[in-house]
N, C-alpha and C positions, 0 to 999 in steps of 0.2 A: 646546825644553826637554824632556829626558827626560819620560815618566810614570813614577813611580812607583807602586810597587805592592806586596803581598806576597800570597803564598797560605799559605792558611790550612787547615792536617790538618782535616778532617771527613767524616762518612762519605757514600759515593754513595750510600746509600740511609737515609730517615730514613722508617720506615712507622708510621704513628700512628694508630690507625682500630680501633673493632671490627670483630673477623672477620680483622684484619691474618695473624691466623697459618695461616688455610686458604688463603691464596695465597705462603706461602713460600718454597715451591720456585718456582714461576713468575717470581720478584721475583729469584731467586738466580740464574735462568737468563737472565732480561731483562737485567738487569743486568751480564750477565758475568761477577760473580761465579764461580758454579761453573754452565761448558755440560754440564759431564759427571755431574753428582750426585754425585760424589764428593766428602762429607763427613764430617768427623769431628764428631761433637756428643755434647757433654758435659752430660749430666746429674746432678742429684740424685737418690737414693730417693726424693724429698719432690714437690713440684711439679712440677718439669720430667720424673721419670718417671712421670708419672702421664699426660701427655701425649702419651708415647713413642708409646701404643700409635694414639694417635688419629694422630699423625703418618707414622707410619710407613710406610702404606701412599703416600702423597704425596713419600716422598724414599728409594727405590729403590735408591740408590747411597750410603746413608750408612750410617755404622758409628756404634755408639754406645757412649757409655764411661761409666759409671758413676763419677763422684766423689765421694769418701768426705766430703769437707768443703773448708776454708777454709785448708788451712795451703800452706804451701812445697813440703814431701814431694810433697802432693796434687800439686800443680801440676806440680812436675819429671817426679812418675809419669806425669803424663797427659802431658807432652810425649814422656817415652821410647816410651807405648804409642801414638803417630798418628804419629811418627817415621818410619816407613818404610810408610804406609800411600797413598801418593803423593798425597792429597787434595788437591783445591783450595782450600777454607777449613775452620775450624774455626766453628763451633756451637755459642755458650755458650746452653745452656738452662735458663732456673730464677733461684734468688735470687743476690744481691750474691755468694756467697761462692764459686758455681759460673760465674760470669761472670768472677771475676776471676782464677780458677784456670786456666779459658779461655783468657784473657788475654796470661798468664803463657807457659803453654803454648805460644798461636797464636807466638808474640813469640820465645821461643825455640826453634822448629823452621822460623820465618822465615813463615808462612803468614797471609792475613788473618784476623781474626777478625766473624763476624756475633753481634750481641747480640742475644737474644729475650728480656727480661727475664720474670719472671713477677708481680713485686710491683715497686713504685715507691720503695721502701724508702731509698734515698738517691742521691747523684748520679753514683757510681761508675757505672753502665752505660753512659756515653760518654765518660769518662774514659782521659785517658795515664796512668793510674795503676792497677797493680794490686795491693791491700793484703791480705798473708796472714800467718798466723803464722807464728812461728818458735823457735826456739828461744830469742830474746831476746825474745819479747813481741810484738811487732806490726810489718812489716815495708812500707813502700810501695813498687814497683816502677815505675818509668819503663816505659812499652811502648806502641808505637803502637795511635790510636785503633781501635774497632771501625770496619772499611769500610761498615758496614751495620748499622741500630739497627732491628729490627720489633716493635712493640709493640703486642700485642692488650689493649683495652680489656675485651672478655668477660674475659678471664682476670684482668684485673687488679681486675675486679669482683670474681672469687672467691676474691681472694686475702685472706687474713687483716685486717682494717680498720686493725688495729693496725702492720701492713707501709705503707701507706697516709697514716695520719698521722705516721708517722715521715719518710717522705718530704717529706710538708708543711714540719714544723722544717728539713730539709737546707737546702731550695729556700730558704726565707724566712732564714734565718741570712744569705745572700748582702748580704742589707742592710748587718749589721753588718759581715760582714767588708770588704766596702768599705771602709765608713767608717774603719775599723781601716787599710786600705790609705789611703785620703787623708792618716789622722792621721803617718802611717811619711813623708809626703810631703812636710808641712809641716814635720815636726820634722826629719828625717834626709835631707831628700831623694831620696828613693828612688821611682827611679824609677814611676810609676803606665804602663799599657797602655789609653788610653784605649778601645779596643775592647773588650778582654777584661773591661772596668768596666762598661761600658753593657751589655754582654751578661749578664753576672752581674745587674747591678743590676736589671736589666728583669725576667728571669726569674722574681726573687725577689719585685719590685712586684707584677708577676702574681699570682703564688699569693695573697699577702698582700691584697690586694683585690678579689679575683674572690669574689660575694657567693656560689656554689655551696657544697655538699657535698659529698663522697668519694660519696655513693651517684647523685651527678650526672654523665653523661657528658663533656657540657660543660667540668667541673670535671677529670675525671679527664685529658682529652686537656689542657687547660693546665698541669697538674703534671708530666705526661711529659714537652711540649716544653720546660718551665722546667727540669729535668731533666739533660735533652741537652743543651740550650744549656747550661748549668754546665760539663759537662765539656766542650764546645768552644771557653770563655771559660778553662779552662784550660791548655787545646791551644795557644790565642793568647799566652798570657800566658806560657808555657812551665815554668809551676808552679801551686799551690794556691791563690794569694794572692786568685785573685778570689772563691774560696768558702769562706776559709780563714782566720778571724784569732782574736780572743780567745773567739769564739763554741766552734770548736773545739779551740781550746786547753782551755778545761773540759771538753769532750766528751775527749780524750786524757787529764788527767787523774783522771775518773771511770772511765776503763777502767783504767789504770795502778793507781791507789788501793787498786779494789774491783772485781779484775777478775772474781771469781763474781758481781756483786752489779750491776752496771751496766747499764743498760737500752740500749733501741734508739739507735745513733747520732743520726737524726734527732731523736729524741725530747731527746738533752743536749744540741744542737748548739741546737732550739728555744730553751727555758731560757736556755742561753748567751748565747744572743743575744739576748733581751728582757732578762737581766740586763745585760749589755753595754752596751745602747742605755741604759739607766738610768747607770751611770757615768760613762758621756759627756755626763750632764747631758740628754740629750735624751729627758725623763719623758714628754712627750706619745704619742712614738715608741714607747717602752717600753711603756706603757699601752698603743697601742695594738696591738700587736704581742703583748701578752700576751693582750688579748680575741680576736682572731682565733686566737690556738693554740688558747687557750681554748673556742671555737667547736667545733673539730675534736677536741677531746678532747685536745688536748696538755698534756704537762704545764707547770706556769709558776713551781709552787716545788718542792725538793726533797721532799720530804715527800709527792708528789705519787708519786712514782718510788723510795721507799721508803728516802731518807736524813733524817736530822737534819739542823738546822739548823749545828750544829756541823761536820758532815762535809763539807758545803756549803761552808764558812767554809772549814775544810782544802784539799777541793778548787780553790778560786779562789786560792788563797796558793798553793800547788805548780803550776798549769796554765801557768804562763810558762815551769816549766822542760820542760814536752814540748815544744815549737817553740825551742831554742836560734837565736837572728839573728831570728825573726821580731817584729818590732815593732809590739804592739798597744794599747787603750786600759788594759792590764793592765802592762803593761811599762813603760807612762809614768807612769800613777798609783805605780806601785811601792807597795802599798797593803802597812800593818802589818795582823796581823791582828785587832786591834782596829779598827781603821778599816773594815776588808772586813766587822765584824761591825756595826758602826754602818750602813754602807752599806745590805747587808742587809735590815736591820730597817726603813728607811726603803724601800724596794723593797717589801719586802712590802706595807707600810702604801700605798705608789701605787699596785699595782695591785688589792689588796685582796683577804681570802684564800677 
C-alpha cells in the first residue's frame, strides 16, 4: 500500500530567541542560504534603518535599499533596483509593510526571501501573502513563503507596545475564523484542511491562554511562533481561511469605511473576533476572549479605537461585502441592521464596559 504524503512550503530556517539578529549572517551561511553574502536588504527610515548601522559591519556583501513605504509602486521599484544586482536572497528588514514589499519584490525577480521582522504586529511575516496598496485601495499578493523567518526578541522588546498587542488580536482572531471555517463546512460543505485548522487553531489557543505579558519573554517567543505558524497554516491551506473569517471581514471593512481613521489590523481583527464569538452564540468564549484582549490593552468595543456605536453597527452590516464567496457567522446570520444593533447592545452588556 502506497504512503501517502504531502510537503508542505515553510521556511529552512525559523530563528526565534533573543540575540537572534547578531548571528544572521552566520544562519544565512549555515544554512546555504546565501555562501557569498550577497544580499539585498530592504529597509525602512524607521526601524529596520536604525539597525542598518548595527548590522552592517556583520553582512559585508550586502547592499541595502531604502523603502519608501507600503504600496505596489514600492515594491515594483525595489524589484527593478536588486534586478541586476546577482544576489542570493533578499532581506526584508523592519515592520509588516517593508517585509511585504520584500516579498513582493523577492517573488518577482525570482530570489528567496529572509524575514527579520522588527514588531510582531500581525501574521503577515510568514505569510504567502503580500498586501500593498494600490491604486484601488488595498491589494493581497500570492508569493512564495519567506525561506527563513529570524526574529530577535531584543528588538521586538523595543518595539512600540502597541506593535505588540496588535499582534496578540491577529493570532487570537484564528479562533473565530475557524469556527467561521467549520460553520462554511456544515452549511455549504466546503471543504475544511484539517492541518491547516489545528495549526491555526493551536497558535491562537496559545496566545489566548498563555497567562504572560508583552513585557514577558516567555510570552513574547509564544506570540512569534503563533505568528509563523499562521502563516504556514496558510501555506497549507493554500489561502486565508485558516486566519481569515468574519473576524477580518470587520477588520477590511473598518479600513474601507474609514480608511484615515482605522486603527492597527490586529487591533479590529481582536474586536472582531470576540464580537464574532458572541454571535455565534458562544458568550462564554466571547467573554472570555474579551478579558484576555482586555488584559493586554486591546481594544473590545469601538469606542475604544475612536468609533461610535453607530459606525460600528455600519461597519458589521457592510464587512460581508469585503470577502465576496467567503462564508462567515456574518453571511449566515444575514443580520438587518437593527438586529446588528440589538446584537450589539446585548455584547456590550456581556462583556461589560
Amino acid at each position: 500500500m502506497p504512503v501517502l504524503t504531502r510537503l508542505i512550503p515553510s521556511p529552512v530556517v525559523v530563528d526565534i530567541r533573543p540575540g537572534a539578529l547578531d548571528d544572521l549572517g552566520g544562519v544565512l551561511a549555515d544554512e546555504r542560504i546565501s555562501h557569498s553574502g550577497k544580499l539585498a536588504v530592504a529597509v525602512s527610515n524607521g526601524s529596520g534603518g536604525r539597525l542598518k548601522e548595527r548590522l552592517a559591519p556583520a553582512l559585508p556583501g550586502a547592499s541595502w535599499y531604502e523603502v519608501g513605504g507600503g504600496t505596489l509602486d514600492d515594491a515594483i521599484r525595489l524589484a527593478g533596483d536588486i534586478k541586476a544586482g546577482h544576489y542570493d536572497a533578499v532581506v526584508g528588514l523592519g515592520g509588516g509593510k517593508i517585509i511585504d514589499c520584500a516579498k513582493f519584490a523577492a517573488a518577482r525577480v525570482g530570489l528567496p526571501l529572509v524575514a527579520v521582522p522588527t514588531n510582531l504586529a500581525h501574521d503577515g511575516l510568514c505569510s504567502p501573502v503580500a498586501t500593498l496598496d494600490n491604486d484601488a485601495g488595498r491589494g493581497s499578493y500570492g508569493v512564495p513563503n519567506p525561506i527563513a523567518v529570524v526574529i530577535d526578541l531584543d528588538v521586538i522588546r523595543d518595539a512600540p507596545a502597541r506593535f505588540v498587542r496588535a499582534g496578540i488580536g491577529d493570532a487570537i482572531s484564528n479562533i473565530s475564523a475557524i469556527a467561521d471555517w467549520e460553520l462554511a463546512n456544515r452549511v455549504n460543505g466546503e471543504k475544511i484542511d484539517g492541518l491547516a485548522a489545528a495549526i491555526a487553531r493551536q497558535a491562537g489557543e496559545a496566545v489566548l491562554r498563555h497567562p504572560g505579558g508583552i513585557g514577558d519573554t516567555d510570552f513574547l517567543q509564544v506570540l512569534a511562533e503563533a505568528l509563523v505558524l499562521s502563516g504556514i497554516a496558510m501555506s497549507v491551506s493554500g489561502d486565508s481561511r485558516p486566519s481569515s473569517g468574519a473576524c477580518h471581514e470587520i477588520n477590511h471593512a473598518f479600513d474601507l469605511l474609514f480608511p484615515k481613521r482605522a486603527a492597527a489590523h490586529g487591533e479590529q481583527c481582536g474586536l472582531g473576533a470576540a464580537f464574532a464569538m458572541y454571535l455565534r452564540g458562544a458568550h462564554e468564549e466571547s467573554a472570555f476572549m474579551a478579558e484576555v484582549l482586555r488584559r493586554h490593552g486591546l481594544p473590545v468595543l469601538p469606542q475604544e479605537i475612536g468609533f461610535t456605536d453607530e459606525e460600528f453597527v455600519r461597519v458589521v452590516e457592510f464587512a460581508p461585502q469585503t470577502r465576496p464567496g467567503r462564508y462567515t457567522i456574518l453571511e449566515h446570520l444575514d443580520l438587518t441592521t437593527d438586529q446588528i444593533k440589538d446584537i450589539y447592545a446585548d455584547y456590550v452588556k456581556a462583556i461589560g464596559s
